[in-house]
C-alpha positions, 0 to 999 in steps of 0.5 A: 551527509544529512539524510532526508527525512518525510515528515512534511511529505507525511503529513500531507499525505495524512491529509489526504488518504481519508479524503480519496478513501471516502471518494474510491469507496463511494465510487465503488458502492455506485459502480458495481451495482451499476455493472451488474444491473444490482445483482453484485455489489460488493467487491468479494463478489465481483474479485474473490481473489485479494489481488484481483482486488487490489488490483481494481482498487489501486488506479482509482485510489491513486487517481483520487489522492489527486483529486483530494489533494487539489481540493484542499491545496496540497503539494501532490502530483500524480505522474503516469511515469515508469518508476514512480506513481506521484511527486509529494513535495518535490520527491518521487515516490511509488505507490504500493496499494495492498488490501490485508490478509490475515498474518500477511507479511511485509509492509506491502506487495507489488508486481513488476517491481523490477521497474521501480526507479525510486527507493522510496516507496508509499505504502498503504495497507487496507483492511475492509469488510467484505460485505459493504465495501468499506474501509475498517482499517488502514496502514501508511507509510513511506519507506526509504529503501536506500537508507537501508544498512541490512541486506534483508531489506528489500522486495522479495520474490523468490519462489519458495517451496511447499512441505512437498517440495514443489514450487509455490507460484507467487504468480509474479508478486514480490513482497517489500520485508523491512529488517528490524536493523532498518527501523529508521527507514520507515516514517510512519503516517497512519497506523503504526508497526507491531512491536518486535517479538521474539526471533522476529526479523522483519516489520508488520503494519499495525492497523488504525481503525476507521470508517471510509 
């Protein structure tokens, strides 16, 4: 059986990231001021925590990968349906937004990941600075679990425990691990993967520097 491949689903969505970047940052930049009457203005003020963050970001993101895939004809269709975010060339995929912590692991983080009808998964990856609001640095990708052959592959949100003893709260967020055995399963769209070092398992994004 011929596996599916995403190159075209790829290179459309690498059509449209940078489009719906400069959209969601520029509405960014006119809301928070507005709701604060100009005394926030940046989003470390309003979320301090990462995941508030992200979680202000993603629906207008998402929202504006439409928008820039109307503007310059591109086949991508955002679905307000239970499993899956958007159908790229025929093909359902779940949106996972994430912004970057230092040393963060996997290739994104989700909640209510239990929910996920598809395997196949459009990551993006975000790195911004904290004082204009814009974005420095970008991974995306596609990542097709069901072509997976190692057990490691998967979201995982097992709670793990601290040097104490006690359970770390992951507060209901799992992360998406792709095994080094798993490497075609990933098709890549903007930046690239760090190059396997040592005993490492699992892959971490690499990051293309841009300016949205």
């Amino acid at each position: 059986m011929k596996l599916r491949t995403y190159s075209q689903q790829a290179e459309d969505l690498k059509k449209i990231i940078p489009l719906a970047l400069k959209r969601t940052t520029r509405k960014i930049n006119e809301i928070l001021p507005l709701l604060s009457e100009g005394k926030k203005n940046t989003l470390h003020e309003w979320f301090p925590l990462t995941v508030d963050k992200t979680k202000f970001i993603a629906p207008i993101f998402n929202g504006d990968l439409e928008l820039s895939a109307e503007e310059i004809g591109v086949d991508y269709i955002s679905e307000e349906a239970v499993g899956y975010d958007c159908i790229s060339q025929g093909v359902k995929l779940e949106n996972k937004l994430s912004l970057a912590q230092p040393k963060s692991a996997g290739l994104a983080t989700g909640n209510n990941h239990s929910k996920t009808k598809v395997p196949q998964v459009f990551c993006t990856k975000l790195q911004y600075d904290i004082d204009t609001n814009k974005i420095v640095g970008i991974f995306a990708a596609i990542v097709d679990l069901s072509k997976a052959t190692n057990p490691l592959t998967r979201w995982k949100d097992e709670q793990q425990k601290d040097a104490d003893g006690e359970v770390k709260n992951n507060n209901g967020f799992s992360t998406l691990y792709v095994h080094r055995d798993d490497r075609h399963c990933i098709t890549t769209i903007l930046g690239d993967l760090k190059p396997l070092r040592g005993n490492s398992k699992f892959y971490h994004a690499s990051y293309e520097s841009c300016i949205y």
